[in-house]
N, C-alpha and C positions, 0 to 999 in steps of 0.2 A: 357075113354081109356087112356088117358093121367096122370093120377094118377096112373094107374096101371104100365105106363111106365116107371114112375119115381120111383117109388117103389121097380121097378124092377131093375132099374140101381143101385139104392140105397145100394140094398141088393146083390147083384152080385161082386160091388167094394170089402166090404171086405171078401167074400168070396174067391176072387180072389186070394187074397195075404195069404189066411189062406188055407190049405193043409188038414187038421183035420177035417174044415168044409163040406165035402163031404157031409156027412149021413144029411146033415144042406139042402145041393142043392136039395135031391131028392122030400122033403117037399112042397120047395118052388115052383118048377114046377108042382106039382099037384093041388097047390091050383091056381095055372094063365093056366093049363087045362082046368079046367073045365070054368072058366071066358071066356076064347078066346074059347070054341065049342060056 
């Protein structure tokens, strides 16, 4: 769980600061869905 969290932070950082990357977020929460059911 903790790899996943960091992962996730990881990948959140510069998605943050990038505006473009939208269509990039909706990917990445489907594939930490199905992990965290």
């Amino acid at each position: 769980m903790s790899q996943l969290s960091e992962q996730y932070s990881s990948c959140q950082e510069p998605k943050r600061g990038k505006k473009p990357t939208k269509h990039k977020k909706e990917p990445v929460n489907i594939h930490f869905k199905p992990n965290n059911g």
